[in-house]
C-alpha positions in Angstrom: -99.1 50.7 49.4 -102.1 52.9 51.3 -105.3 51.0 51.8 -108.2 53.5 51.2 -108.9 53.8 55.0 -105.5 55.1 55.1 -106.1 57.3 52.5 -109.0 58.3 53.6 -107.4 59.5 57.2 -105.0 61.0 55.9 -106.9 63.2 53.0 -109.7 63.8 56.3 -106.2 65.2 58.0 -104.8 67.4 55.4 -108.8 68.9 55.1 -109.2 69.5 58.9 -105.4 71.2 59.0 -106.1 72.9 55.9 -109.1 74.6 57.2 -107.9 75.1 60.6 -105.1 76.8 59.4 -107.4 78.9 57.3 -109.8 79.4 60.2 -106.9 81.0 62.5 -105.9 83.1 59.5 -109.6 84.4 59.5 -109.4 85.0 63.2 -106.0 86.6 63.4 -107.2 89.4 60.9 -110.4 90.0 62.2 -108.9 90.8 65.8 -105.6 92.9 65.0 -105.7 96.1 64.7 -103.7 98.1 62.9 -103.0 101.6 63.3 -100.6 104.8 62.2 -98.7 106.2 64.6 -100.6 109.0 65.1 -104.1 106.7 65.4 -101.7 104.7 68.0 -101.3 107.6 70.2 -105.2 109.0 69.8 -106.1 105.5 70.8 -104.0 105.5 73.8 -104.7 109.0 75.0 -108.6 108.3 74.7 -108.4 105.1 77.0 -106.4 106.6 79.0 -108.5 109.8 79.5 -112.2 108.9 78.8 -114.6 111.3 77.8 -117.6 111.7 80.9 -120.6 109.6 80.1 -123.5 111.4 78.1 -127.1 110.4 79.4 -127.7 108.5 76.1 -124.7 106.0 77.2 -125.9 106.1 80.9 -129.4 104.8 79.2 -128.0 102.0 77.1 -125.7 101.2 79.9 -128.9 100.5 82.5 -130.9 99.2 79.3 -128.2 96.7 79.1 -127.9 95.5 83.1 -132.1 95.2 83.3 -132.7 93.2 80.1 -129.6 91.9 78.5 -127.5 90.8 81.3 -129.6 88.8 83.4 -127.1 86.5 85.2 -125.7 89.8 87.1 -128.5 91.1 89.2 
């Protein structure tokens, strides 16, 4: 028979697995993408033919290097 230490462990165990598994389910849906065909092939024609960059992105862009990334000088 389980002492309650043993118990204990081993219910601890099943809760740890049973979130971790839950926590990678979370994660895997979150970061797939899924697309039609036809939202395949506009996603692959944009990256592969990016549109010029407006002076509103050119701001953010310097925004960004001066204040938010500060280990990259």
């Amino acid at each position: 028979m389980a002492t309650n230490t043993e118990r204990q462990e081993t219910y601890l165990e099943f809760l740890i697995a049973s979130r971790m598994e839950r926590a990678s389910n979370v994660i895997e849906r979150t970061e797939t993408l899924h697309l039609s065909m036809v939202g395949a092939n506009a996603l692959f024609a944009t990256l592969g033919n990016p549109p010029k960059a407006n002076p509103k992105l050119l701001k953010a862009a310097k925004h960004y290097k001066d204040r938010v990334n500060v280990y990259n000088p």
